[in-house]
ROMI-493934 format. One line per 2 residues: number of its first residue (from 1); their letters; for each residue x, y, z of N, C-alpha, C. Coordinates in nm, 3 decimals, always signed. Layout:
<sites>
NUM = a = X:Y:Z:X:Y:Z:X:Y:Z  ...
</sites>
This chain:
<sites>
1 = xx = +0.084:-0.118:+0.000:+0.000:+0.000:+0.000:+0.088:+0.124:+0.000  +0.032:+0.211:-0.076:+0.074:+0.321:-0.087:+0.009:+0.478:+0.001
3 = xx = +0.046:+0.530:+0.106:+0.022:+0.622:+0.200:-0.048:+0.698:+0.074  -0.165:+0.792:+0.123:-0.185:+0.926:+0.003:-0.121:+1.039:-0.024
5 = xx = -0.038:+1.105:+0.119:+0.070:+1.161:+0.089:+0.189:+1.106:-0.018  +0.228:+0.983:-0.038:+0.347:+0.929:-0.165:+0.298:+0.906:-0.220
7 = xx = +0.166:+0.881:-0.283:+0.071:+0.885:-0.408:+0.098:+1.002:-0.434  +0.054:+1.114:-0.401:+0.017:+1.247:-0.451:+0.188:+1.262:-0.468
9 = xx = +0.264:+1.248:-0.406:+0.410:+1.288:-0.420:+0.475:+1.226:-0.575  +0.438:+1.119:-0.558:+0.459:+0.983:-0.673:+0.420:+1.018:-0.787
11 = xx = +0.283:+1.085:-0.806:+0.228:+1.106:-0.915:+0.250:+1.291:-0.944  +0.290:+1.352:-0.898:+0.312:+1.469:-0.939:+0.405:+1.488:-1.051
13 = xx = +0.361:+1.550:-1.172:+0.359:+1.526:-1.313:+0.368:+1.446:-1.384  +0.311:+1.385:-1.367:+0.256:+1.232:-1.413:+0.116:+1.249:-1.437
15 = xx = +0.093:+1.171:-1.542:-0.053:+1.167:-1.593:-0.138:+1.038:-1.535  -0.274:+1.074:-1.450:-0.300:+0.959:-1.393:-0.392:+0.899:-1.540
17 = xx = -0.410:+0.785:-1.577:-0.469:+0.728:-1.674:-0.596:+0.615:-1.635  -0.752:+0.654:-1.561:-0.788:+0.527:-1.525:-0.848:+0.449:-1.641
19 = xx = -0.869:+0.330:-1.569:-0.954:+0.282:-1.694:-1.104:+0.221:-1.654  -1.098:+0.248:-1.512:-1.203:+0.186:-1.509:-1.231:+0.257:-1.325
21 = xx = -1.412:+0.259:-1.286:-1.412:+0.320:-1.177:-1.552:+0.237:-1.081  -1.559:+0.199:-0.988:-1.633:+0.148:-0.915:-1.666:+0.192:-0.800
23 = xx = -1.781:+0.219:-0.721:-1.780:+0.206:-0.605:-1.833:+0.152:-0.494  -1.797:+0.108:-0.375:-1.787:+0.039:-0.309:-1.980:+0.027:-0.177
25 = xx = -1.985:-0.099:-0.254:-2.159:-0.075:-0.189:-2.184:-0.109:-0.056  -2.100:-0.070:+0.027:-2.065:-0.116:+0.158:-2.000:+0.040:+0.272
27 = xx = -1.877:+0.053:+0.189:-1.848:+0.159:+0.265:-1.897:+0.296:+0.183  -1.888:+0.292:+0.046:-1.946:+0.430:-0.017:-1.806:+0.456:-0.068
29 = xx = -1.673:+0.408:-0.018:-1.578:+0.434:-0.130:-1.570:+0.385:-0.239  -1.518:+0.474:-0.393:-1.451:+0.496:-0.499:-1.340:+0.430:-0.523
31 = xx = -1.306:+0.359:-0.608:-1.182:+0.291:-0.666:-1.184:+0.286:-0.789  -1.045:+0.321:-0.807:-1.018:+0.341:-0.931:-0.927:+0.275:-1.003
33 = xx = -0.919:+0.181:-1.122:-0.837:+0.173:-1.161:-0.780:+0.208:-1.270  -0.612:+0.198:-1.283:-0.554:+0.223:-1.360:-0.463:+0.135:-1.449
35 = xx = -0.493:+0.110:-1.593:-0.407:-0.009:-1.644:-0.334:+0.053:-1.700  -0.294:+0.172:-1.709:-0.115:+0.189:-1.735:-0.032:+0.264:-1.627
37 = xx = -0.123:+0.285:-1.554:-0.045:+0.335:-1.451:-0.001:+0.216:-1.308  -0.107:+0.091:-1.339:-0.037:-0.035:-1.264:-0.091:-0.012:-1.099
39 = xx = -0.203:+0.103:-1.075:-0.206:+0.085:-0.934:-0.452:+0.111:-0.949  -0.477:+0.082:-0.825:-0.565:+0.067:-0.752:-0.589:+0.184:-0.675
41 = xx = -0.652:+0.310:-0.711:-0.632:+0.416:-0.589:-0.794:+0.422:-0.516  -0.822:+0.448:-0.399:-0.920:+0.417:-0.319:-0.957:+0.592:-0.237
43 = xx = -1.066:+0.638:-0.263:-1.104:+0.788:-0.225:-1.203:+0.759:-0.127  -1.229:+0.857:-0.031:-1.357:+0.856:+0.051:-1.456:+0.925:-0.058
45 = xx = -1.586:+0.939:-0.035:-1.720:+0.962:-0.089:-1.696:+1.098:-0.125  -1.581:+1.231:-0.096:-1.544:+1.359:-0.149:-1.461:+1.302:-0.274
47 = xx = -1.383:+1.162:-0.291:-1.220:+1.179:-0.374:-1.147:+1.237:-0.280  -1.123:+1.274:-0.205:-1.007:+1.267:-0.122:-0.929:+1.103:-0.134
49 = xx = -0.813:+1.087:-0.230:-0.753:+0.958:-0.191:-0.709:+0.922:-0.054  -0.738:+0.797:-0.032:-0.710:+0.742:+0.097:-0.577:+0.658:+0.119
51 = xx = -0.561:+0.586:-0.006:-0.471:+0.475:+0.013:-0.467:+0.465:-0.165  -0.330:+0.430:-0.217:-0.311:+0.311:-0.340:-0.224:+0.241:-0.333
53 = xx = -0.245:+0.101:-0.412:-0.222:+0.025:-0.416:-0.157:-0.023:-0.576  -0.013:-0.049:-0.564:+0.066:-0.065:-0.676:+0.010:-0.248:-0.740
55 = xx = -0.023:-0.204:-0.826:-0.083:-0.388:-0.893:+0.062:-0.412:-0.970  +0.093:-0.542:-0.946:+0.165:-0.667:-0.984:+0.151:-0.656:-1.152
57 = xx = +0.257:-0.677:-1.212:+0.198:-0.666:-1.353:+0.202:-0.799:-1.380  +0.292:-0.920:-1.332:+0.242:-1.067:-1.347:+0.118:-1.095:-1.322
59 = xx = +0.071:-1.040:-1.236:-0.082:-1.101:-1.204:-0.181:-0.989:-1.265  -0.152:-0.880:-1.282:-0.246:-0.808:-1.361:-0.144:-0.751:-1.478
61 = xx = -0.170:-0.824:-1.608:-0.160:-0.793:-1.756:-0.219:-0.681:-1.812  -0.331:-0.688:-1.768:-0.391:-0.501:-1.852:-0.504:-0.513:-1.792
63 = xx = -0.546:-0.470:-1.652:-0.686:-0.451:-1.548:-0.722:-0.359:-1.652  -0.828:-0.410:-1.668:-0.907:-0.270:-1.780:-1.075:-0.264:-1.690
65 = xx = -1.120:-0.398:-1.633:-1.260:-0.328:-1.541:-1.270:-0.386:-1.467  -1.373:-0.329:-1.356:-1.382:-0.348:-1.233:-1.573:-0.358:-1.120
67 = xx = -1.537:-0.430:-1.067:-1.716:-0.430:-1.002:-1.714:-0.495:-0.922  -1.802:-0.429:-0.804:-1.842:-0.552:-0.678:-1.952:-0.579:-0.678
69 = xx = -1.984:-0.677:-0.581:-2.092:-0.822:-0.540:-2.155:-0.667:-0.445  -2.278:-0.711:-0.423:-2.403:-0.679:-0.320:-2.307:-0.679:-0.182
71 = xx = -2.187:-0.783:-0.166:-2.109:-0.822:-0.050:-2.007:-0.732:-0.026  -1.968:-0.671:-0.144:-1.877:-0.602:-0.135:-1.715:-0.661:-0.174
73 = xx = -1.759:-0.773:-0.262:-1.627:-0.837:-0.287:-1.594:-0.761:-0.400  -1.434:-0.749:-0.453:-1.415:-0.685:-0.545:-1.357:-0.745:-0.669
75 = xx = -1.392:-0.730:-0.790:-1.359:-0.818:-0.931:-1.280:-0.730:-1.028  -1.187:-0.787:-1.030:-1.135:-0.685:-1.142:-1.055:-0.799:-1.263
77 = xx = -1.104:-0.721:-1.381:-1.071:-0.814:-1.535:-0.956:-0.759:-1.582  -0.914:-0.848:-1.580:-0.784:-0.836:-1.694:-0.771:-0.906:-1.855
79 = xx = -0.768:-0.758:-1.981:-0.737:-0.823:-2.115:-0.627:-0.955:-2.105  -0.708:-0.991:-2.244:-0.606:-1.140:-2.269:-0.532:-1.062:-2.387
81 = xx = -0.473:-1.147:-2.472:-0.385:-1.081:-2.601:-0.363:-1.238:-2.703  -0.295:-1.222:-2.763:-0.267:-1.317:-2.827:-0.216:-1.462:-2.789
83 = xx = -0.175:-1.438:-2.679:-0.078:-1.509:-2.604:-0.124:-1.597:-2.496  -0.191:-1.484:-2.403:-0.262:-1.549:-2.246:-0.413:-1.471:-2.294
85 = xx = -0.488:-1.553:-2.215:-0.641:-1.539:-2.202:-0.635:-1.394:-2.090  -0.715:-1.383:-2.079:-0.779:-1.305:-1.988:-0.854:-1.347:-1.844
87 = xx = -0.887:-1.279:-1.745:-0.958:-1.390:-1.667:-1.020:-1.249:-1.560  -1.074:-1.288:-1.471:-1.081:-1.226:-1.374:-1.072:-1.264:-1.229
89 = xx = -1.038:-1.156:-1.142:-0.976:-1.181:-1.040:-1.058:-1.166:-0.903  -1.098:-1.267:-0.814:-1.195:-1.208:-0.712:-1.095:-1.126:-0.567
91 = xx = -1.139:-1.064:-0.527:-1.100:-1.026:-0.397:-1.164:-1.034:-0.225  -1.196:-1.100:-0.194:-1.297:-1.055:-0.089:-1.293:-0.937:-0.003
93 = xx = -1.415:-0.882:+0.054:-1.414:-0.796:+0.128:-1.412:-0.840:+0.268  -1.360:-0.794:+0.353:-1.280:-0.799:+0.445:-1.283:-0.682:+0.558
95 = xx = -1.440:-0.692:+0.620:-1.485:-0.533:+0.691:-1.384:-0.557:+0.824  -1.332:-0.456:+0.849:-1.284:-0.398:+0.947:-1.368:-0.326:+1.075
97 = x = -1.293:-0.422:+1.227:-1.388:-0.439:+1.331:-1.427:-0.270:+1.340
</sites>
């Protein structure tokens, strides 16, 4: 995880690129992702970022969308190409006491 202070530090002139945006039917946060920029950024209900999260490019090839369950679990798809398929990825949600 990435603090939002070294996000905002990290990304200063840098172009954020998402590709895809969801939000969260549980807490009311926003997530965003980004498939060239390789991360997961997470806002309260203003966009104020809270937290991001740098994605793996072995395990995510090109996250292009994203959606949760009624539960709040989180899915995010990754393009296939010529090569490897595509698939998608579950996450569970995981409420905090």
């Amino acid at each position: 995880m990435i603090s939002a202070a070294s996000w905002k530090k990290k990304m200063k002139g840098k172009r954020f690129q998402p590709s895809a945006l969801a939000r969260h039917p549980v807490t009311g946060e926003w997530f965003i992702l980004s498939s060239v920029n390789k991360l997961l950024v997470i806002t309260d209900e203003n966009w104020n970022v809270k937290s991001a999260w740098k994605l793996t490019p072995s395990r995510f090839r090109q996250p292009e969308g994203m959606a949760f369950d009624k539960d709040g679990n989180l899915f995010i798809s990754n393009e296939g190409d010529e090569v490897t398929s595509g698939n998608v990825l579950e996450f569970k949600y995981n409420q905090q006491p």
